[in-house]
DSSP file (Angstrom, degrees, kcal/mol; ACC not computed):
  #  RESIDUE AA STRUCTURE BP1 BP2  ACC     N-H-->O    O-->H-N    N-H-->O    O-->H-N    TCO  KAPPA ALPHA  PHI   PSI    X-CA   Y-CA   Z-CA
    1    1 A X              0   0    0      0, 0.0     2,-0.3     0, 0.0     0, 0.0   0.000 360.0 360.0 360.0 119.9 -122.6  -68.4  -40.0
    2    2 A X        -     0   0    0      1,-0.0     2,-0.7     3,-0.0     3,-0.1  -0.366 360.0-133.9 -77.1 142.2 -118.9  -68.8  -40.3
    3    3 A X    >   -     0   0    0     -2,-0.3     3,-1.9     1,-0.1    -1,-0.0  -0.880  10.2-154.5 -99.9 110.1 -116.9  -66.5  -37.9
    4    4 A X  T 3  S+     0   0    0     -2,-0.7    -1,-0.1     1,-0.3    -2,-0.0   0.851  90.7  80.2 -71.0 -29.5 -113.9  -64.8  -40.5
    5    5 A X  T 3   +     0   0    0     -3,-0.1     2,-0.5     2,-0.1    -1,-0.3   0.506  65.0  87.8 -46.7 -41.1 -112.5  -64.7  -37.2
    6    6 A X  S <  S-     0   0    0     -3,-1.9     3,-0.1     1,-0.1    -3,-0.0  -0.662  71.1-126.4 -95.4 138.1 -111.1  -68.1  -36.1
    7    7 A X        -     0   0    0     -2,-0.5    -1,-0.1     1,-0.1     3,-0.1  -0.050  33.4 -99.7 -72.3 174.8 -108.0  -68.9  -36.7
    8    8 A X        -     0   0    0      1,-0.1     2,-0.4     0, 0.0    -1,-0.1  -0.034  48.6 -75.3 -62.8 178.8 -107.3  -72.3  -38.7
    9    9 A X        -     0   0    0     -3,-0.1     2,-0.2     4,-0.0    -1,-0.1  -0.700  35.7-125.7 -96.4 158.0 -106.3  -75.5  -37.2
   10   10 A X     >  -     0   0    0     -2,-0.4     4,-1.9    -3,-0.1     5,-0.5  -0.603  33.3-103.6 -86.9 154.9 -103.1  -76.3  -36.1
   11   11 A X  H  > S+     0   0    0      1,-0.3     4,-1.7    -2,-0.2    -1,-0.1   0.869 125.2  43.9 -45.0 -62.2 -101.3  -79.6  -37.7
   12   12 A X  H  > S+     0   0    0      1,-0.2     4,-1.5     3,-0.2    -1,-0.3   0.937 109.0  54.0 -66.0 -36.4 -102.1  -81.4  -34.2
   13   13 A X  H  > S+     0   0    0     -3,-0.3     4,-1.7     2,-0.2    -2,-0.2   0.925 112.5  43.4 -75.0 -32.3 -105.7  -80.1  -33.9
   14   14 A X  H  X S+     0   0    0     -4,-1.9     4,-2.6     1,-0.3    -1,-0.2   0.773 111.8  56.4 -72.1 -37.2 -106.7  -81.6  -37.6
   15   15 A X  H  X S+     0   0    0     -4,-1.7     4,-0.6    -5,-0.5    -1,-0.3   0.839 111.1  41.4 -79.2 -21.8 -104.8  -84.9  -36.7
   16   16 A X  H  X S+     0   0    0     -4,-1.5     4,-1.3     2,-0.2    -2,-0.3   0.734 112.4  55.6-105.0  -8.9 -107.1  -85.5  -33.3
   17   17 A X  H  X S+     0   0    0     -4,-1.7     4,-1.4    -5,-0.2    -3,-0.2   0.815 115.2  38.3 -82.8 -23.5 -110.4  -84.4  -35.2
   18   18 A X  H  X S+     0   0    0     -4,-2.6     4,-0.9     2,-0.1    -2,-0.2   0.688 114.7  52.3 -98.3   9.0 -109.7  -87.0  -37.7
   19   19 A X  H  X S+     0   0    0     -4,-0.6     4,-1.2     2,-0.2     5,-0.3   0.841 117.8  40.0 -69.4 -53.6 -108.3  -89.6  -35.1
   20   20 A X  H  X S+     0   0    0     -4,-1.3     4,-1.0     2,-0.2     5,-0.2   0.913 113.2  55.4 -71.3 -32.8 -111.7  -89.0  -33.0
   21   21 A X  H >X S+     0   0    0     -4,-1.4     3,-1.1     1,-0.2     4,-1.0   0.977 112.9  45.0 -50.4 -47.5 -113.8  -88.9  -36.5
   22   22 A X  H 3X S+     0   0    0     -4,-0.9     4,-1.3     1,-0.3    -2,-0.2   0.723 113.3  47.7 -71.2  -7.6 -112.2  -92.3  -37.1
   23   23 A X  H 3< S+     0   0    0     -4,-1.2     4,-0.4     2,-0.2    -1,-0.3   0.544 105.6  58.6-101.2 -19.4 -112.9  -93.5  -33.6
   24   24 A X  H << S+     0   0    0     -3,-1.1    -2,-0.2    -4,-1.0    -1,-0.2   0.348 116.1  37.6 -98.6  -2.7 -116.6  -92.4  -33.5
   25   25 A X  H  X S+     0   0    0     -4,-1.0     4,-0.6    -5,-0.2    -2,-0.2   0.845 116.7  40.6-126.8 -23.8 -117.0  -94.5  -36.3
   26   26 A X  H  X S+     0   0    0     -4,-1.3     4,-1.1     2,-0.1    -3,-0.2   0.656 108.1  62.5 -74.8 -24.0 -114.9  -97.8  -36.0
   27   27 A X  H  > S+     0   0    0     -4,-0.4     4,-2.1     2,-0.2    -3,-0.1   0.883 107.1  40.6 -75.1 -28.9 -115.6  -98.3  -32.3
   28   28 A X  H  > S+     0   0    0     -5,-0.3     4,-1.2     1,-0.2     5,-0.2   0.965 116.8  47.4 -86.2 -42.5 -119.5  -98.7  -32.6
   29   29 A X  H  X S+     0   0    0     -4,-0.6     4,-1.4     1,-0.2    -1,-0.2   0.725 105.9  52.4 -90.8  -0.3 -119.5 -100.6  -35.4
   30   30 A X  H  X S+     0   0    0     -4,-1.1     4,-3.3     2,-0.1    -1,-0.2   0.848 115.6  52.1 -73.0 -39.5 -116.8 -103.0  -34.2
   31   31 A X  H >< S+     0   0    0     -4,-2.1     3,-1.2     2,-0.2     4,-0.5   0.886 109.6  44.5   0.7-109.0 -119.6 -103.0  -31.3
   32   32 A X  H 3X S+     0   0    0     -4,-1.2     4,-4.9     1,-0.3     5,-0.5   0.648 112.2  53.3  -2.5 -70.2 -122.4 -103.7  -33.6
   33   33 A X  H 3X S+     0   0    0     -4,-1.4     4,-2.2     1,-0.2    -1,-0.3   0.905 115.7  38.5 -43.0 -57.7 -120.2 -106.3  -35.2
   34   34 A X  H <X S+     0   0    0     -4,-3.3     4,-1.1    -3,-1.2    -1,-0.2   0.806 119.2  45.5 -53.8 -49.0 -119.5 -108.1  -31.6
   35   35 A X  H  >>S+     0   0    0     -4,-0.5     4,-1.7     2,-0.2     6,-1.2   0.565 110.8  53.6 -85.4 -37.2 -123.0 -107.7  -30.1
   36   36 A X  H  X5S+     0   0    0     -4,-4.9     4,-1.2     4,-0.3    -1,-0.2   0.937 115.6  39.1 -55.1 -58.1 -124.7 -108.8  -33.3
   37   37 A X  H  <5S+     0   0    0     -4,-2.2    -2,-0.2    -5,-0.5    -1,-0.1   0.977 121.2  41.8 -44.6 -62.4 -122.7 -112.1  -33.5
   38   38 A X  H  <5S-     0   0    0     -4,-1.1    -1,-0.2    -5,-0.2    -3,-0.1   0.909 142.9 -16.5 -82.4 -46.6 -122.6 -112.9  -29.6
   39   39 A X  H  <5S-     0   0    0     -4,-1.7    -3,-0.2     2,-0.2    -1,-0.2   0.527  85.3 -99.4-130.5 -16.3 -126.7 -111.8  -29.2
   40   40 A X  S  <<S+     0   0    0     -4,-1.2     2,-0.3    -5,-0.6    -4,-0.3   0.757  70.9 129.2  54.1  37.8 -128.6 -109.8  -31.8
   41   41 A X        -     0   0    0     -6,-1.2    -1,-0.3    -9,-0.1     2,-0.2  -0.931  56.3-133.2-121.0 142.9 -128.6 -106.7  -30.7
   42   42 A X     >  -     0   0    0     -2,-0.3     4,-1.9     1,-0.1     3,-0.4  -0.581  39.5-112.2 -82.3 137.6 -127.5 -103.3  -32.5
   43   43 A X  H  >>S+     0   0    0     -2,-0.2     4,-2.5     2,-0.2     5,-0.6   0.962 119.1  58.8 -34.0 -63.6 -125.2 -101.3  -30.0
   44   44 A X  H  >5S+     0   0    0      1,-0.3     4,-0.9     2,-0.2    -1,-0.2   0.859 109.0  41.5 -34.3 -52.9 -128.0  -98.7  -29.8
   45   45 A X  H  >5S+     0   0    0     -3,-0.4     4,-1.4     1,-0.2    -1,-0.3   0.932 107.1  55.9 -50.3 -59.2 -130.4 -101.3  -28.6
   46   46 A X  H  X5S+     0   0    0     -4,-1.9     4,-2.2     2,-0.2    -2,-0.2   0.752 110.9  51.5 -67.0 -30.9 -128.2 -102.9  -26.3
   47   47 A X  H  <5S+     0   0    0     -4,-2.5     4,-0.3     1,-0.2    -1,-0.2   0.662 105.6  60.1 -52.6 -29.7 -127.7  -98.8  -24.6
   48   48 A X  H  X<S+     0   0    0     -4,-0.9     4,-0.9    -5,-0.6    -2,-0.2   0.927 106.7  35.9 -82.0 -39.2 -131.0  -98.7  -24.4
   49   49 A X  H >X S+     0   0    0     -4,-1.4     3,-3.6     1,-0.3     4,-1.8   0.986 109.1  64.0 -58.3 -63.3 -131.6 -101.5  -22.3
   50   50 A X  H 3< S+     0   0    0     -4,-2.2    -1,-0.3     1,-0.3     4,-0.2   0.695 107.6  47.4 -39.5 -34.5 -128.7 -100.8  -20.4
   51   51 A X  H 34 S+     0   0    0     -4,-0.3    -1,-0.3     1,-0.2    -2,-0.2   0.783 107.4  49.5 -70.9 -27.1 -130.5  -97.4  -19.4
   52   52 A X  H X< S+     0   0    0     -3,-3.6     3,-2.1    -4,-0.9     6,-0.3   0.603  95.3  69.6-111.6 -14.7 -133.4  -98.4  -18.5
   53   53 A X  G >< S+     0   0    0     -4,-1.8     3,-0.6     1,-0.3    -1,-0.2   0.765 105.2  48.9 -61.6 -20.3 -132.1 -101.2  -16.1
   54   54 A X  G 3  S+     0   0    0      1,-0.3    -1,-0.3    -4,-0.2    -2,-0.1  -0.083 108.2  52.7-113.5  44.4 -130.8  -98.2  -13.8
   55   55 A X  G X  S+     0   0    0     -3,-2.1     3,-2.7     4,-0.0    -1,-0.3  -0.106  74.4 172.4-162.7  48.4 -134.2  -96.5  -14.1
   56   56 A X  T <  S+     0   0    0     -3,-0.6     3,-0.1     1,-0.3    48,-0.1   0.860  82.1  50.3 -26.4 -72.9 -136.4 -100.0  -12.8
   57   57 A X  T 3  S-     0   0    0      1,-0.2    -1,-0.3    46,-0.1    37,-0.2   0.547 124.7-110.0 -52.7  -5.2 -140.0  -97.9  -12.7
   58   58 A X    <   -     0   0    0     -3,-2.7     2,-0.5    -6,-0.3    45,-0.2   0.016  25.3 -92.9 103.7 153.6 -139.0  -96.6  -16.5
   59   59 A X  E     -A  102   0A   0     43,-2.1    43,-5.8    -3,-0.1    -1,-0.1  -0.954  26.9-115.5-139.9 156.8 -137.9  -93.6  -18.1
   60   60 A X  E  >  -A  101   0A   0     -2,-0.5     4,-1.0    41,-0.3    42,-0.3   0.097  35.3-122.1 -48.5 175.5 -139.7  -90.9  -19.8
   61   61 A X  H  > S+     0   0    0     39,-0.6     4,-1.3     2,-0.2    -1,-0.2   0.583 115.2  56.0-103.7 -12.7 -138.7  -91.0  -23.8
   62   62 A X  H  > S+     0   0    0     38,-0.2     4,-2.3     2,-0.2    -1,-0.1   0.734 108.7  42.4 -72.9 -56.0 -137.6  -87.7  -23.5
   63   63 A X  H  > S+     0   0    0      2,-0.2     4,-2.5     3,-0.1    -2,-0.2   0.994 111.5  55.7 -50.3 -82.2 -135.3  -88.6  -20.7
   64   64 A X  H  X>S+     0   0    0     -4,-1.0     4,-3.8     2,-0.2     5,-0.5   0.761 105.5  61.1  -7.9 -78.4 -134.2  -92.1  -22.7
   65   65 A X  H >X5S+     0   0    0     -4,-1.3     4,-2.3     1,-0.2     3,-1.0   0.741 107.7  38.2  -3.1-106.9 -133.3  -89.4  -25.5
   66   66 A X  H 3<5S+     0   0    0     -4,-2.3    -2,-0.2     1,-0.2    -1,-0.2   0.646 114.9  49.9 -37.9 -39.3 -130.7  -87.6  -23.4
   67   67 A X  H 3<5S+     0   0    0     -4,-2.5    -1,-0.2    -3,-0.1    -2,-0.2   0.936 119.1  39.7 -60.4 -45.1 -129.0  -90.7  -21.6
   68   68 A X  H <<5S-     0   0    0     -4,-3.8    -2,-0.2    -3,-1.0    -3,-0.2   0.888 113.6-114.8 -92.4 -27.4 -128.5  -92.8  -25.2
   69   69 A X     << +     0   0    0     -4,-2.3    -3,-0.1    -5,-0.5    -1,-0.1   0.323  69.1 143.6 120.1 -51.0 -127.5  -89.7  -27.1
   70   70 A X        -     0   0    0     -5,-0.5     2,-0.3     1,-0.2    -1,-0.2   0.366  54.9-121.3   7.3 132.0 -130.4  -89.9  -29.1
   71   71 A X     >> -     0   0    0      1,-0.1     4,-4.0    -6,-0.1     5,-0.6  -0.785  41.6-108.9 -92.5 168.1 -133.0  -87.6  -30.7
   72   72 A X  H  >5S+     0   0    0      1,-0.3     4,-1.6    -2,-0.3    -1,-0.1   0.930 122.9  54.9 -61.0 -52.1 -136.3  -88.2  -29.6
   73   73 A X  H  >5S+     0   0    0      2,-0.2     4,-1.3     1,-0.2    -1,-0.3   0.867 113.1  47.7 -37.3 -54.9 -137.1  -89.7  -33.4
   74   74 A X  H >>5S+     0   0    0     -3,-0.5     4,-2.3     2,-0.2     3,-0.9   0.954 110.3  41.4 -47.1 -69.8 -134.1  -92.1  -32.7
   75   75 A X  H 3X5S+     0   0    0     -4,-4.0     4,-1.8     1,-0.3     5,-0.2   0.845 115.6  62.1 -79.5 -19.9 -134.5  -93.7  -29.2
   76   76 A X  H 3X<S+     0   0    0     -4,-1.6     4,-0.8    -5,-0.6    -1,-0.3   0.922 103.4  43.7 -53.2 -55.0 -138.2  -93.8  -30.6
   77   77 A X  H <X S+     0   0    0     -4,-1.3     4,-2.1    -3,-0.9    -2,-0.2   0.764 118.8  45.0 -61.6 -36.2 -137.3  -96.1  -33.4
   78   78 A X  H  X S+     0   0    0     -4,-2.3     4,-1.1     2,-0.2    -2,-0.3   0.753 108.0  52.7 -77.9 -24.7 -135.2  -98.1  -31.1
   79   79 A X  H  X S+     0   0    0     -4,-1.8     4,-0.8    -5,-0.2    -2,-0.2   0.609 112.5  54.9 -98.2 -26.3 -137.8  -98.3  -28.2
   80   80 A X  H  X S+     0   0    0     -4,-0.8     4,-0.7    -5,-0.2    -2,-0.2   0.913 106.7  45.2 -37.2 -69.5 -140.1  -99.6  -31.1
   81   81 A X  H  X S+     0   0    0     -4,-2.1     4,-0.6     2,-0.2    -2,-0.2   0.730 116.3  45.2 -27.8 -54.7 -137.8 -102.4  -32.3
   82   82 A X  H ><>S+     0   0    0     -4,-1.1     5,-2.1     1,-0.2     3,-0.7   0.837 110.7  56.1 -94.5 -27.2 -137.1 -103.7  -28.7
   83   83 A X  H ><5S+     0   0    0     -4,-0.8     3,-0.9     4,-0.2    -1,-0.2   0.785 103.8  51.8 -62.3 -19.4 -140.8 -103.4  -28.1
   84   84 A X  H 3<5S+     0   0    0     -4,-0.7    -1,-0.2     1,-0.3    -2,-0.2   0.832 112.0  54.4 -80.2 -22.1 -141.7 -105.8  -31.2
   85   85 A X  T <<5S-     0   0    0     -3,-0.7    -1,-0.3    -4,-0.6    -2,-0.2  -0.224 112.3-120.6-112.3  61.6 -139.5 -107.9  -29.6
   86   86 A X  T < 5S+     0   0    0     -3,-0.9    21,-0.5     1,-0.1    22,-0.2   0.227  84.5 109.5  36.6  12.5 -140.8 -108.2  -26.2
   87   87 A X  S   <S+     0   0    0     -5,-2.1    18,-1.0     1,-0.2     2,-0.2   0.337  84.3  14.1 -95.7  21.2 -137.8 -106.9  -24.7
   88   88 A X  B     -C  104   0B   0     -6,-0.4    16,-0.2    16,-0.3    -1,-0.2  -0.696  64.6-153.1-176.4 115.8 -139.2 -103.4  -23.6
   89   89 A X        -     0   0    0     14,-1.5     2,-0.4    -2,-0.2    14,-0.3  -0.070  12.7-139.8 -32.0 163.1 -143.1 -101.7  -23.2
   90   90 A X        +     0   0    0     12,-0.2    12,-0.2    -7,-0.1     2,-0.2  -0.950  23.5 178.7-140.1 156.4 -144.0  -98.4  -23.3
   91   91 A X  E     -B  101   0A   0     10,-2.5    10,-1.7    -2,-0.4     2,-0.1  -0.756  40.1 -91.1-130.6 165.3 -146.8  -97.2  -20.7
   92   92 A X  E    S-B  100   0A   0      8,-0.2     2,-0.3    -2,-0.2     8,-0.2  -0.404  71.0 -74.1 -39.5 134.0 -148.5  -93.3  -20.2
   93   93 A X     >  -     0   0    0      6,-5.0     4,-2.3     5,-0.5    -1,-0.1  -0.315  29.2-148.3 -52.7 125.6 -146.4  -91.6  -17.7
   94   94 A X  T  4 S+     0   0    0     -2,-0.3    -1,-0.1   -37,-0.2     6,-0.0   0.797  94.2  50.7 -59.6  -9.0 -146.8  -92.6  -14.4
   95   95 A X  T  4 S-     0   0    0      3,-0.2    -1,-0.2     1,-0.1    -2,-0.0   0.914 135.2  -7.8 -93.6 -35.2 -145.9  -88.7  -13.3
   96   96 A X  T  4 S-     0   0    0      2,-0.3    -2,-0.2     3,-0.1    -1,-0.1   0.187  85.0-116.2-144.5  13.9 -148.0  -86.8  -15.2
   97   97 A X  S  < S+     0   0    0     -4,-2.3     2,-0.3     1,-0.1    -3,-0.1   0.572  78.1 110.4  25.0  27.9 -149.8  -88.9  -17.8
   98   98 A X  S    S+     0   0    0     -6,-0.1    -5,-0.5    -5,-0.1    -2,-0.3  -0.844  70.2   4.3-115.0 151.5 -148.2  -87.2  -20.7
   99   99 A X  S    S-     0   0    0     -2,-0.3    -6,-5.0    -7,-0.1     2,-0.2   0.371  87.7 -74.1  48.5-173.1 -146.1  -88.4  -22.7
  100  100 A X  E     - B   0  92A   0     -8,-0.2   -39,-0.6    -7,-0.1     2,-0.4  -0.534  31.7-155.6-103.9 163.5 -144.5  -92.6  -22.9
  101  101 A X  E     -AB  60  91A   0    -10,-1.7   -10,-2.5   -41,-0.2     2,-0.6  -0.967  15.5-127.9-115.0 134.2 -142.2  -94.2  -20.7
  102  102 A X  E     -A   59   0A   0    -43,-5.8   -43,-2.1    -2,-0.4     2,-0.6  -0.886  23.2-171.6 -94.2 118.3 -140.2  -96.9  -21.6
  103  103 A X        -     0   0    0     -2,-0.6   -14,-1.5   -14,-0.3   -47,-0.1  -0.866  15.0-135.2-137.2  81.7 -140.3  -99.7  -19.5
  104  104 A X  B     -C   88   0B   0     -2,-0.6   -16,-0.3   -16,-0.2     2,-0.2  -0.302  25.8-148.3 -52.1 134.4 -137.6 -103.5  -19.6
  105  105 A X     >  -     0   0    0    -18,-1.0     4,-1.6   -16,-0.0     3,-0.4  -0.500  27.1-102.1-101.0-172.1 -139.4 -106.4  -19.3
  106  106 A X  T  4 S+     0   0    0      2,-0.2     4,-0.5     1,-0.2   -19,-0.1   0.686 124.7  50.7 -99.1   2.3 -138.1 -109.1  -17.7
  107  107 A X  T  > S+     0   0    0    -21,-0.5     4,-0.9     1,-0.2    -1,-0.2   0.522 116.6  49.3 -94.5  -1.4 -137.2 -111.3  -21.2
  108  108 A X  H  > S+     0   0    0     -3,-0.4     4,-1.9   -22,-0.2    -2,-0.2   0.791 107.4  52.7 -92.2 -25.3 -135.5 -107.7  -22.1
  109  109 A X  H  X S+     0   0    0     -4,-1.6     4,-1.2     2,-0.2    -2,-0.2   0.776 110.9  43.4 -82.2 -12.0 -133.7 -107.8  -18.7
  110  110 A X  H  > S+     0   0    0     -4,-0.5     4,-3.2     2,-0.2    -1,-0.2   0.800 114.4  57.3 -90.5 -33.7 -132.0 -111.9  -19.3
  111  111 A X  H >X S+     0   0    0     -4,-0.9     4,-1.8     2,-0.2     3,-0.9   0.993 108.3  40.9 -60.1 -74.7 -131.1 -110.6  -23.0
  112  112 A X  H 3< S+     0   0    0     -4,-1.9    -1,-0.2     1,-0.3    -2,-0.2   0.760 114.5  51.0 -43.3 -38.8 -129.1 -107.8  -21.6
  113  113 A X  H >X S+     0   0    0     -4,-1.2     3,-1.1     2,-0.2     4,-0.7   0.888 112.1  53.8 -50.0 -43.8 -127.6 -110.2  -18.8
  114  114 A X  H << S+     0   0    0     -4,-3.2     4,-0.2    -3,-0.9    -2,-0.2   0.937 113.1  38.7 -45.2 -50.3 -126.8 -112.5  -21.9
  115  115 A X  T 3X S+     0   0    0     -4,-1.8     4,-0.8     2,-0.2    -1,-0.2   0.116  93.6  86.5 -94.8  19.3 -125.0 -110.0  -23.7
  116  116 A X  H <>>S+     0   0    0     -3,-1.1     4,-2.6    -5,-0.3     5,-0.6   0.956  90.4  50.4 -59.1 -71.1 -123.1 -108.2  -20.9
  117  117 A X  H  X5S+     0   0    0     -4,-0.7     4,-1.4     1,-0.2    -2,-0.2   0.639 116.3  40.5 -55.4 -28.3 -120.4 -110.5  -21.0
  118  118 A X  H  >5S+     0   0    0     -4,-0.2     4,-2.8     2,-0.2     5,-0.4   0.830 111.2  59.3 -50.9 -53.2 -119.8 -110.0  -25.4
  119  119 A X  H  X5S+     0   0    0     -4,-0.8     4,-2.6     1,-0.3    -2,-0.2   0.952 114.2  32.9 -61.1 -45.7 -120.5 -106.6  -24.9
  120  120 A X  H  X5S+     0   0    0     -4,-2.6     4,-4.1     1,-0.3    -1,-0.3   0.930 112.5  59.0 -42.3 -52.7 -117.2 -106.5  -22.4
  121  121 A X  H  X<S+     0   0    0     -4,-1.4     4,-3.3    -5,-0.6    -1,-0.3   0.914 110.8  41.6 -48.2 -34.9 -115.6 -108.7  -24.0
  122  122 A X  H  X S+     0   0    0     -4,-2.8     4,-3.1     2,-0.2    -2,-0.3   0.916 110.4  53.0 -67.0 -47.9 -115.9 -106.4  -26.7
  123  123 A X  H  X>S+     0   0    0     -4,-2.6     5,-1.3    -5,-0.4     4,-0.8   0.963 110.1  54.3 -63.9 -65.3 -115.2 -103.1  -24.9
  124  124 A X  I ><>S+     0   0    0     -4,-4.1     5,-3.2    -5,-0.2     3,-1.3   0.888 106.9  45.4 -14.8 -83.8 -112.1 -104.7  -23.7
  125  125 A X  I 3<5S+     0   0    0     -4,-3.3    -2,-0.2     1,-0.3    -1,-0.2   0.695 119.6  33.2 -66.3 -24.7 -110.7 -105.6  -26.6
  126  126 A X  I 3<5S+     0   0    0     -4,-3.1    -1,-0.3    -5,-0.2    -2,-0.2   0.314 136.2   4.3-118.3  37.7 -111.1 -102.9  -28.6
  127  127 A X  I <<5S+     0   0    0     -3,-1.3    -3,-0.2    -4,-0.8    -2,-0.1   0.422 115.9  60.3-152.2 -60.1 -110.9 -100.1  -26.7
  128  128 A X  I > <S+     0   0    0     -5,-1.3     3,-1.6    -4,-0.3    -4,-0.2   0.941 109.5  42.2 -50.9 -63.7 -110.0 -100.9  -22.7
  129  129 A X  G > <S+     0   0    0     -5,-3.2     3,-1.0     1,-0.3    -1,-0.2   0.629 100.0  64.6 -86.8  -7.2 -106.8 -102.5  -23.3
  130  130 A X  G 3  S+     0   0    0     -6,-0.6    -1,-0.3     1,-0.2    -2,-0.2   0.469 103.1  53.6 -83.0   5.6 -105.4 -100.2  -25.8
  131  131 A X  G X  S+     0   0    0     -3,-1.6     3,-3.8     3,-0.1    -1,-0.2   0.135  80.0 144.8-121.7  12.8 -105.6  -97.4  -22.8
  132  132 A X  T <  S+     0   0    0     -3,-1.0     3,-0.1     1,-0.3    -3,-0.0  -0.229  71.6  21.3 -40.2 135.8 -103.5  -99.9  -20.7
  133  133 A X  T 3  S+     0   0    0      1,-0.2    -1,-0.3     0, 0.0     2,-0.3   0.037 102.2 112.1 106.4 -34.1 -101.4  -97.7  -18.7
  134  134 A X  S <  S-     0   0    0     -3,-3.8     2,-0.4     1,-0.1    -1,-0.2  -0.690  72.2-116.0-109.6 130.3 -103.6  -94.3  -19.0
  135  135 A X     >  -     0   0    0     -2,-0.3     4,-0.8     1,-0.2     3,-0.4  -0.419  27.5-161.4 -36.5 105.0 -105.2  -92.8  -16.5
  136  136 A X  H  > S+     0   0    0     -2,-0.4     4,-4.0     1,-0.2     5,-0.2   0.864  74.9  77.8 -88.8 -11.7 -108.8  -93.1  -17.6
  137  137 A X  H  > S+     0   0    0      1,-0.2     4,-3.2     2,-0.2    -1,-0.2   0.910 102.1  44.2 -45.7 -44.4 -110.4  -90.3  -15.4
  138  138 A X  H  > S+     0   0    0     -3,-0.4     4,-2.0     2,-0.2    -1,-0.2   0.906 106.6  57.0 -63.4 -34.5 -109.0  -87.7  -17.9
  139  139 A X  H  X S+     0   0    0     -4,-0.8     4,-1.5     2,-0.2     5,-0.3   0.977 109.6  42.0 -45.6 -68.2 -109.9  -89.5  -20.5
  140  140 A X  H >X S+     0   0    0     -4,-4.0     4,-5.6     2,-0.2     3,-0.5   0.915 107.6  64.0 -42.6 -39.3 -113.7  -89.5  -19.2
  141  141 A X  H 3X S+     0   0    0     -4,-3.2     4,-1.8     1,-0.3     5,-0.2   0.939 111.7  43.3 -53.2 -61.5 -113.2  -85.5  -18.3
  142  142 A X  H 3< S+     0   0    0     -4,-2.0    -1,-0.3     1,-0.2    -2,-0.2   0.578 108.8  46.8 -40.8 -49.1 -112.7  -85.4  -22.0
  143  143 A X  H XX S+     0   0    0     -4,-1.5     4,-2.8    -3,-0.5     3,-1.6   0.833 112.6  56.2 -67.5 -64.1 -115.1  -87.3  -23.5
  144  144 A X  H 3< S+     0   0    0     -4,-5.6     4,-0.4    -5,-0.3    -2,-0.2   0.909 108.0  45.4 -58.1 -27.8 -117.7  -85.7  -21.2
  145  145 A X  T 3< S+     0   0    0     -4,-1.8    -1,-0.3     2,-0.2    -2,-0.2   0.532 111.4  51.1 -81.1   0.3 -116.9  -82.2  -22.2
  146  146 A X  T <4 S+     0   0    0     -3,-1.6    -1,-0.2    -5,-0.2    -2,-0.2   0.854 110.2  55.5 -81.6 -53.6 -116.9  -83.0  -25.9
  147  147 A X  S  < S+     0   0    0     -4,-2.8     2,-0.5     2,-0.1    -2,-0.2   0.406  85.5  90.3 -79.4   3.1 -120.5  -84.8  -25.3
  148  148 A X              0   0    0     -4,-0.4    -4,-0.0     1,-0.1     0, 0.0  -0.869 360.0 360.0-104.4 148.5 -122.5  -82.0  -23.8
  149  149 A X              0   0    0     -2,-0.5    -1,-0.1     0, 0.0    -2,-0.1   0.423 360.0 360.0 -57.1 360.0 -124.3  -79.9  -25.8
């Protein structure tokens, strides 16, 4: 339901929603690009690992979901993928025996170590050093309050 009720955008607000469209779409797939090259792994994939490395005993899929961003259909397809290629299980929960957990193995845990250093490299170049100068804490403050639901 549109609300007749909000005013329009202003000149500046229309210019940072298509500066952030454009940023939400060239920065992962200059990612992709880098990560593909360096290792074979899709940014998504490479998030996923990267999650589950600070959650050694696993996370729930549910959980997984909410950390990558993900809908449950999503980190599902991806927790699929890395499982065909030995880099990730999935077990019963260990809390409650409902529902999956996703689980790095240890040939998923040397891949991610491989592709740390691309992925930086990566981060770096197209992203890090172009905020040379800027405080980045606001910058996170920002980014987090955009990203919660």
């Amino acid at each position: 339901m549109v609300d007749a009720h909000v005013p329009p955008l202003t000149a500046q607000e229309e210019q940072l929603l298509r500066a952030l469209a454009r940023a939400v779409v060239r920065v992962p797939r200059a990612f992709e690009q880098d990560l593909g090259r360096a290792v074979g792994l899709r940014t998504t994939e490479y998030f996923t690992l990267l999650h589950l490395t600070e959650a050694p005993d696993g996370l729930r899929m549910g959980e997984l979901a909410v950390e990558s961003g993900l809908s449950l259909a999503g980190v599902t397809r991806v927790v699929t993928a890395l499982e065909r290629r030995g880099l990730v299980v999935r077990r019963p929960s260990t809390a409650d025996g409902r529902g999956s957990e996703a689980v790095l193995t240890d040939p998923g845990r040397a891949l991610l170590a491989e592709a740390r250093p691309a992925q930086v490299a990566s981060a770096r170049r197209r992203v890090l050093d172009r905020l040379d100068g800027i405080d980045l804490q606001p910058c996170l403050d920002l980014l987090t309050r955009i990203g919660r639901d």
